[in-house]
N, CA, C and O atoms as CSV, one atom per row, in Angstrom:
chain,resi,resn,atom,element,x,y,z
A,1,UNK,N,N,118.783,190.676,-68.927
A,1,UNK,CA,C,119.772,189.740,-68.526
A,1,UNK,C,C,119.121,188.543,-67.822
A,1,UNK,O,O,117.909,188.359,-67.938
A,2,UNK,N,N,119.889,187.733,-67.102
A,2,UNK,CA,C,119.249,186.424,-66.919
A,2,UNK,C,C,119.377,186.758,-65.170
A,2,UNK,O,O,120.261,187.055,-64.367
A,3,UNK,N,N,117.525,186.432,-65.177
A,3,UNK,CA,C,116.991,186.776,-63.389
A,3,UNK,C,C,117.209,184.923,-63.003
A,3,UNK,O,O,117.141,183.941,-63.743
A,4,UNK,N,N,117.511,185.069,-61.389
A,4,UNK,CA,C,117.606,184.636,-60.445
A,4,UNK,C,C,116.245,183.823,-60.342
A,4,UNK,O,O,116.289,182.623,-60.612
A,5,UNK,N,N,115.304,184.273,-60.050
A,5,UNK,CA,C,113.737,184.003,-59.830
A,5,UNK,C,C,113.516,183.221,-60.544
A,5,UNK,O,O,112.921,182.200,-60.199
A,6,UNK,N,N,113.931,183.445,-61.817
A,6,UNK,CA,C,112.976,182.089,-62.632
A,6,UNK,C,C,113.761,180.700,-62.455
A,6,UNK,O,O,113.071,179.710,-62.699
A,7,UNK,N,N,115.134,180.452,-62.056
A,7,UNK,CA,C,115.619,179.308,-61.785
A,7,UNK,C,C,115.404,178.532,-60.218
A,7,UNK,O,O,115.800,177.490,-59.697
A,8,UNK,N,N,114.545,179.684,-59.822
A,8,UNK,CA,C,114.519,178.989,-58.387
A,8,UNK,C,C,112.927,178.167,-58.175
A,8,UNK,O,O,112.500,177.660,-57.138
A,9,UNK,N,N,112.241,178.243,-59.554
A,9,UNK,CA,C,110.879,177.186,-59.412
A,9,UNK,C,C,111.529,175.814,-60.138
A,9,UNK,O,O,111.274,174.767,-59.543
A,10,UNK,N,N,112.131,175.733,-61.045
A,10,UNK,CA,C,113.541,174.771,-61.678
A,10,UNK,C,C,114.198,173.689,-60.371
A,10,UNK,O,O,114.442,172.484,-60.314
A,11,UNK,N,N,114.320,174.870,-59.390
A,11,UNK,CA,C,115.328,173.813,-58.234
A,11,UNK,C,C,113.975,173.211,-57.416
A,11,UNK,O,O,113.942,172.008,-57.154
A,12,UNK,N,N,113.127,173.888,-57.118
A,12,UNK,CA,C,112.008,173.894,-56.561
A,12,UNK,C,C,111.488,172.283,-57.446
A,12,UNK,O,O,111.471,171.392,-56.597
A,13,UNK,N,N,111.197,171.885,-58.467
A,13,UNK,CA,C,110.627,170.987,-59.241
A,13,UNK,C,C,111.844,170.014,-58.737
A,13,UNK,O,O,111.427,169.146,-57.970
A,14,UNK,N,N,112.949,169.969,-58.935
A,14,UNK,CA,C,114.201,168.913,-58.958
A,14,UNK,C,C,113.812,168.396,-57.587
A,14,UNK,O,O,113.285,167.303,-57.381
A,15,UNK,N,N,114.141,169.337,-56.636
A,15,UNK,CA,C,114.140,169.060,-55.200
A,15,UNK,C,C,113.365,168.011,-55.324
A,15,UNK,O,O,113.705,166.857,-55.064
A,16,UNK,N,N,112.282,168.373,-55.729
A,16,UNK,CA,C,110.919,167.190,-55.404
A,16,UNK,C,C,111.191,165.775,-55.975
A,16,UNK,O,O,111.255,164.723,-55.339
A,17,UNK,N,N,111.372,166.010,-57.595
A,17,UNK,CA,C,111.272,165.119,-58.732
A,17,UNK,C,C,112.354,164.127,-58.299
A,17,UNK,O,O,112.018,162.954,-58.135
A,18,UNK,N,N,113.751,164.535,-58.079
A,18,UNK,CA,C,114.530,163.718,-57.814
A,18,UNK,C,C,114.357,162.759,-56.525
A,18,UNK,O,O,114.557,161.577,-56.809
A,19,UNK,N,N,114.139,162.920,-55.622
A,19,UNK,CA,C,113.844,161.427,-55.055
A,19,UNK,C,C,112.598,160.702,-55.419
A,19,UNK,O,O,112.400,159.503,-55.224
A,20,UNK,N,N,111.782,161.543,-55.964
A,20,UNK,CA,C,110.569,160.477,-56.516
A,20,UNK,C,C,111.231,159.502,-57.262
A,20,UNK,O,O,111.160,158.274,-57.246
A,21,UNK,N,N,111.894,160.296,-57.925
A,21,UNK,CA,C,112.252,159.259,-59.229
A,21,UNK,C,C,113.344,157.893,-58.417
A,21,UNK,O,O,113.299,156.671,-58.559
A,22,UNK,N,N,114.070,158.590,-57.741
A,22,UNK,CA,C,114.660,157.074,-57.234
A,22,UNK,C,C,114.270,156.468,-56.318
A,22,UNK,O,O,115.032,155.666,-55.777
A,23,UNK,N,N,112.863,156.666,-55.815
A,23,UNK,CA,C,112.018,155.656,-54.710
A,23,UNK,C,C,111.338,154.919,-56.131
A,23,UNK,O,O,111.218,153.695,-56.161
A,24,UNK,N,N,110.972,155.647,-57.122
A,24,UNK,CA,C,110.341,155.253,-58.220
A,24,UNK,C,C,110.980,154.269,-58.843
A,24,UNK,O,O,110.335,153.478,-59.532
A,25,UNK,N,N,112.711,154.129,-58.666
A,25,UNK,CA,C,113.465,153.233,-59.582
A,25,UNK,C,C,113.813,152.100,-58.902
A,25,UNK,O,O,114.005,150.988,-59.395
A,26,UNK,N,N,113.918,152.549,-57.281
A,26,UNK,CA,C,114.183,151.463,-56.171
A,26,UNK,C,C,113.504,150.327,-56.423
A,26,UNK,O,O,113.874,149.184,-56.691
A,27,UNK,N,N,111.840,151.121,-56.218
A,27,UNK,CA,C,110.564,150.220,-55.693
A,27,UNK,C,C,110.546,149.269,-57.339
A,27,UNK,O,O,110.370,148.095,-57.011
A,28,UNK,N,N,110.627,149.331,-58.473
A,28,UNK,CA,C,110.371,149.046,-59.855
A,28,UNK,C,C,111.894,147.964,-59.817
A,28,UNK,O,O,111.605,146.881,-60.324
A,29,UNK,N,N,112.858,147.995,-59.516
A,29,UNK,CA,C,114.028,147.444,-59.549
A,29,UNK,C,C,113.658,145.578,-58.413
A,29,UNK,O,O,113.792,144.359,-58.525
A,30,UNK,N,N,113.233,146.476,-57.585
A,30,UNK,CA,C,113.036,144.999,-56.553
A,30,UNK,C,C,111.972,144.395,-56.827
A,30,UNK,O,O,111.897,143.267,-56.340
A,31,UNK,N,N,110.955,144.803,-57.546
A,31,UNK,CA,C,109.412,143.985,-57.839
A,31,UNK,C,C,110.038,143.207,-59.058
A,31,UNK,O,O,109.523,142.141,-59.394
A,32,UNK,N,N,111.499,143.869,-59.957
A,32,UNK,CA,C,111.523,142.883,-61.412
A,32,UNK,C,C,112.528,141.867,-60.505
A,32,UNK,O,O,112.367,140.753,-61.003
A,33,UNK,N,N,113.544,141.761,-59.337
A,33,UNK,CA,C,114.287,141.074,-58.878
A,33,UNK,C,C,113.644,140.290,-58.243
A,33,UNK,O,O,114.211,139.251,-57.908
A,34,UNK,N,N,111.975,140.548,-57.781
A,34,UNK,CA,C,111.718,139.285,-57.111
A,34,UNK,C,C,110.413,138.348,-58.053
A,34,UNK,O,O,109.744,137.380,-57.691
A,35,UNK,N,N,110.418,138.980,-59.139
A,35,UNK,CA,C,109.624,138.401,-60.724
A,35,UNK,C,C,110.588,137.303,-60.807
A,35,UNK,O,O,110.378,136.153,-60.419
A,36,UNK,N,N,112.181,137.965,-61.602
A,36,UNK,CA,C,112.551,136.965,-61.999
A,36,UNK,C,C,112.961,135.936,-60.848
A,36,UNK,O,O,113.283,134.947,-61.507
A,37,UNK,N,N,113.141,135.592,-59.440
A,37,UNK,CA,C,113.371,135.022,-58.598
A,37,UNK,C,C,112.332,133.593,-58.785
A,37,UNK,O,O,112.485,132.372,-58.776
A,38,UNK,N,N,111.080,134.681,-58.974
A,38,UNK,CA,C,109.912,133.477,-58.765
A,38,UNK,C,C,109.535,132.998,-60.170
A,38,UNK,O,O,108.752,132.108,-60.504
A,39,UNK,N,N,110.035,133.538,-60.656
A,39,UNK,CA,C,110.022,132.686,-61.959
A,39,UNK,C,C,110.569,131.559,-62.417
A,39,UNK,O,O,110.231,130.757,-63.287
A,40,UNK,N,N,112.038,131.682,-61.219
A,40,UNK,CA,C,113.404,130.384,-61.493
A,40,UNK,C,C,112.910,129.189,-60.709
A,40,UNK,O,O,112.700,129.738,-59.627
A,41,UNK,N,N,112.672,128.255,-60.580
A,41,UNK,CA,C,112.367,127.297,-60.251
A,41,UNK,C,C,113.541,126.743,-59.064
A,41,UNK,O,O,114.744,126.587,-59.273
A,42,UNK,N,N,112.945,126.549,-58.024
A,42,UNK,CA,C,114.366,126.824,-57.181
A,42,UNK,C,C,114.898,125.067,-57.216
A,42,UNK,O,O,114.257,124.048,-57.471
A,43,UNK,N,N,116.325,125.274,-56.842
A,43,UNK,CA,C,117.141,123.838,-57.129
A,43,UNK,C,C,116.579,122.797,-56.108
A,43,UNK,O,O,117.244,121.761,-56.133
A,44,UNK,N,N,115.854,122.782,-55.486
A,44,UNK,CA,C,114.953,121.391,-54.635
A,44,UNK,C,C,114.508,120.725,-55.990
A,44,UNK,O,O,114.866,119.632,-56.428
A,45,UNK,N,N,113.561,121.725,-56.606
A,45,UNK,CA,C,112.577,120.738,-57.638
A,45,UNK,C,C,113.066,120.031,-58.941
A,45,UNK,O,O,112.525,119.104,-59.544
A,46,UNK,N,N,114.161,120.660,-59.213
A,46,UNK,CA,C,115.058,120.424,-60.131
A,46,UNK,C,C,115.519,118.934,-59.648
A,46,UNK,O,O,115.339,118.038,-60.473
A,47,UNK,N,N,116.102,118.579,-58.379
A,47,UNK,CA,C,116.331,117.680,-57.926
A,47,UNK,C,C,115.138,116.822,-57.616
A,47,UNK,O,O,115.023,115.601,-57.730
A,48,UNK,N,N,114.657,117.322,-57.385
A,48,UNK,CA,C,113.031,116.341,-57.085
A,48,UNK,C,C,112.814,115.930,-58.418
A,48,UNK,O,O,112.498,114.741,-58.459
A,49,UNK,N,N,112.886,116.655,-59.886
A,49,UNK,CA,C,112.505,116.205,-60.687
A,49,UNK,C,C,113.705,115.134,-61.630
A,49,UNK,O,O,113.482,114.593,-62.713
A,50,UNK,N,N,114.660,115.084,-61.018
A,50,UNK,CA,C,115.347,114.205,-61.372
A,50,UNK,C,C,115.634,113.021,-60.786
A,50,UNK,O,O,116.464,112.243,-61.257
A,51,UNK,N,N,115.022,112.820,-59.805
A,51,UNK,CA,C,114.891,111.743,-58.662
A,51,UNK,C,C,113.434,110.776,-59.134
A,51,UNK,O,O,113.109,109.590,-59.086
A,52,UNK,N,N,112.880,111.950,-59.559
A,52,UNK,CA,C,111.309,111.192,-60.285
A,52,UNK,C,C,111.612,110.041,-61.311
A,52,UNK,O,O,111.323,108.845,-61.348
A,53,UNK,N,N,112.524,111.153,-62.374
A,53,UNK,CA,C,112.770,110.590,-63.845
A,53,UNK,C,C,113.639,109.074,-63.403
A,53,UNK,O,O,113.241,108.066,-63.987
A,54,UNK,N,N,114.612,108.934,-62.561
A,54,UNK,CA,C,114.961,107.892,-62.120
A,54,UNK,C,C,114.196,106.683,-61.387
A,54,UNK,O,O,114.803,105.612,-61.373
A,55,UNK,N,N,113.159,106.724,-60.886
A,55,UNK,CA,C,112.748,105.994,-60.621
A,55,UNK,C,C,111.582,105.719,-61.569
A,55,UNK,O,O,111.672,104.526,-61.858
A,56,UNK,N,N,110.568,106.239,-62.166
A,56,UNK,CA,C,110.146,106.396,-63.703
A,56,UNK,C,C,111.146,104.794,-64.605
A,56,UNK,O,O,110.791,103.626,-64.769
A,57,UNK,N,N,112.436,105.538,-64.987
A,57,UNK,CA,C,112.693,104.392,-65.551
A,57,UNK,C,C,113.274,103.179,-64.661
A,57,UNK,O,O,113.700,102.276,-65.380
A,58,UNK,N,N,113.405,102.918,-63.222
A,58,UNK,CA,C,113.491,101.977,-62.820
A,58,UNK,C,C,112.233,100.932,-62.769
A,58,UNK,O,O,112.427,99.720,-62.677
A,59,UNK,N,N,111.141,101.415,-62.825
A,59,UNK,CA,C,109.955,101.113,-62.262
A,59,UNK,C,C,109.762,100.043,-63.700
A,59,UNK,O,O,109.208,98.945,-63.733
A,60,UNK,N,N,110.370,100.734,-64.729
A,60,UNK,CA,C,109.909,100.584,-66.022
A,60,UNK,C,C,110.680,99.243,-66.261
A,60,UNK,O,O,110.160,98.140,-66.431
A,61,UNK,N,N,112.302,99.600,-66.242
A,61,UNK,CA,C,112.918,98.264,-66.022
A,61,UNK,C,C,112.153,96.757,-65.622
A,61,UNK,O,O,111.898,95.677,-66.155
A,62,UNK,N,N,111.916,97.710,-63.857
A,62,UNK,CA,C,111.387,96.256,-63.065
A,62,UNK,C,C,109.984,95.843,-64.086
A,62,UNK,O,O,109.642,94.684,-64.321
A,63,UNK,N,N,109.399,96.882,-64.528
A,63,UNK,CA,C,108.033,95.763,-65.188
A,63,UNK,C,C,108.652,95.162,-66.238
A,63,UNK,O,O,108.402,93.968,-66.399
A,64,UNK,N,N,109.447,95.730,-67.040
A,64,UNK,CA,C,109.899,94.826,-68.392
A,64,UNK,C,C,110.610,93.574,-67.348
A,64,UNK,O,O,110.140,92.499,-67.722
A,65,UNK,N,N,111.198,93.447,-66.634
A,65,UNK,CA,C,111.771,91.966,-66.237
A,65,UNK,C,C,110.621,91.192,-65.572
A,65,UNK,O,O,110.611,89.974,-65.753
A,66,UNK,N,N,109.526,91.818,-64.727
A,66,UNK,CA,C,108.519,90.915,-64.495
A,66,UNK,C,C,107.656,90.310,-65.526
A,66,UNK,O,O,107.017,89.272,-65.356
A,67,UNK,N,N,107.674,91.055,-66.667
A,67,UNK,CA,C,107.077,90.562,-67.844
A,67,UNK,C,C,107.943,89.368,-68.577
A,67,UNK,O,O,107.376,88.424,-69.126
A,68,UNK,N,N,109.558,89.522,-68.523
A,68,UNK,CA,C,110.217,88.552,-68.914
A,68,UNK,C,C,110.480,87.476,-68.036
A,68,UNK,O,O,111.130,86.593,-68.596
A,69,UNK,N,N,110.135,87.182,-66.564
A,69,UNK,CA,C,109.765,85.926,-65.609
A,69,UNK,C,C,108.566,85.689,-66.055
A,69,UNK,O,O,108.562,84.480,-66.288
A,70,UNK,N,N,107.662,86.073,-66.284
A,70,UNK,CA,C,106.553,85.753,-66.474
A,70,UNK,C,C,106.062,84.641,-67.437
A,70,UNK,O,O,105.311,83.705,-67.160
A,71,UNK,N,N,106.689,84.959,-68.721
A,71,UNK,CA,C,106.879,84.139,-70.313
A,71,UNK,C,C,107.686,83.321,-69.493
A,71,UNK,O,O,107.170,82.205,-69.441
A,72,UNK,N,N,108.913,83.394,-68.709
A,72,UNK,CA,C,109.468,82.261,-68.722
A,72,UNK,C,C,108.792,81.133,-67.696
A,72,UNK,O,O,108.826,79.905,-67.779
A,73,UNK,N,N,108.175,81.976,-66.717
A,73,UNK,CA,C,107.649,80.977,-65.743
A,73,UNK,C,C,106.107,80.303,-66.745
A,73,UNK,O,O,105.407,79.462,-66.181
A,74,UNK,N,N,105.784,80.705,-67.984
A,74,UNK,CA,C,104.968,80.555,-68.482
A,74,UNK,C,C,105.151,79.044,-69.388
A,74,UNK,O,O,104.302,78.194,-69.657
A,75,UNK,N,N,106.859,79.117,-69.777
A,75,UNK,CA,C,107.191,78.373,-70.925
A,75,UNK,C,C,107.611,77.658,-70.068
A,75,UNK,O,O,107.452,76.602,-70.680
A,76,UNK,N,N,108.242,77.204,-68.646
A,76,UNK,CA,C,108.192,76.417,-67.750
A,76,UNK,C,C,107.000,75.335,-67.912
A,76,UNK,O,O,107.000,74.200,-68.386
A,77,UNK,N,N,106.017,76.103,-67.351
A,77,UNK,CA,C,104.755,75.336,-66.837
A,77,UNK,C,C,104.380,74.644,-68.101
A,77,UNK,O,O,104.083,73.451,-68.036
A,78,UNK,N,N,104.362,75.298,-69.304
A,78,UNK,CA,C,104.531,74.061,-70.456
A,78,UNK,C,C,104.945,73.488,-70.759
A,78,UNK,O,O,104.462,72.744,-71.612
A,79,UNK,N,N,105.964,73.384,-70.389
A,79,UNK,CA,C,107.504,72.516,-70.558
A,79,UNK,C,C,106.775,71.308,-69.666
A,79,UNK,O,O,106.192,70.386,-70.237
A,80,UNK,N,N,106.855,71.391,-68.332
A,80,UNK,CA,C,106.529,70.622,-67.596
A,80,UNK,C,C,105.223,70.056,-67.935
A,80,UNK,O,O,105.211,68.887,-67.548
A,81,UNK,N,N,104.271,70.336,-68.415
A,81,UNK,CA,C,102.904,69.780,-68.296
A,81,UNK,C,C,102.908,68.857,-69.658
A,81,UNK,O,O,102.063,67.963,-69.695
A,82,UNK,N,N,103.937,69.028,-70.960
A,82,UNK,CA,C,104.271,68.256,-71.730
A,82,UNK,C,C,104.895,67.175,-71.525
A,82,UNK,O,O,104.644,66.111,-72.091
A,83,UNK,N,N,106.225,67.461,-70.253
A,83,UNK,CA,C,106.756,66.198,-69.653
A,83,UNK,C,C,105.731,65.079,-69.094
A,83,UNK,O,O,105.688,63.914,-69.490
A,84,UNK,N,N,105.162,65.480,-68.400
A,84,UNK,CA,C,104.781,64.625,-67.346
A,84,UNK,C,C,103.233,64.047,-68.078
A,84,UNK,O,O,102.751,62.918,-67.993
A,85,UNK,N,N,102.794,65.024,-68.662
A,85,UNK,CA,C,101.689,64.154,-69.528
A,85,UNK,C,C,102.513,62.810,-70.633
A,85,UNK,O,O,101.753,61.901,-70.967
A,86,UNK,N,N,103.930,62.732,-71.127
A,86,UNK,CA,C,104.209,61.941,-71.533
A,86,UNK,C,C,104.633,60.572,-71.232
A,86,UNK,O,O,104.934,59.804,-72.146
């Protein structure tokens, strides 16, 4: 018939196994929660990097219009140096 004894090395193994296993699932659970954490790029830089891109194309603006005073202060000074030589 079915002895007593042999189920009590069974509880004997569980006893043990079972909290290993959930210090085992704890500790494995918070190392992937703070992976993907540091993986996300936190919302400062996101903003930092959109503060960049804006001034990027302002910068860009301002040179294309200093380039377009430039020709004009250019076609000025010829303008004038044609006048006055005439």
């Amino acid at each position: 018939m079915f002895d007593l004894r042999m189920v009590i090395p069974i509880f004997g193994i569980l006893l043990v196994m079972i909290p290993v296993t959930g210090l085992t699932v704890g500790l494995l659970a918070k190392t992937l929660a703070k992976v993907r954490r540091d993986a996300e790029p936190p919302a400062e830089i996101e903003k930092l990097t959109e503060q960049v891109a804006l001034l990027q194309e302002e910068v860009e603006s301002l040179s294309h219009e200093m380039k377009e005073l430039k020709a004009a202060q250019d076609f000025d000074r010829k303008l004038l140096g044609k006048a006055v030589s005439r």
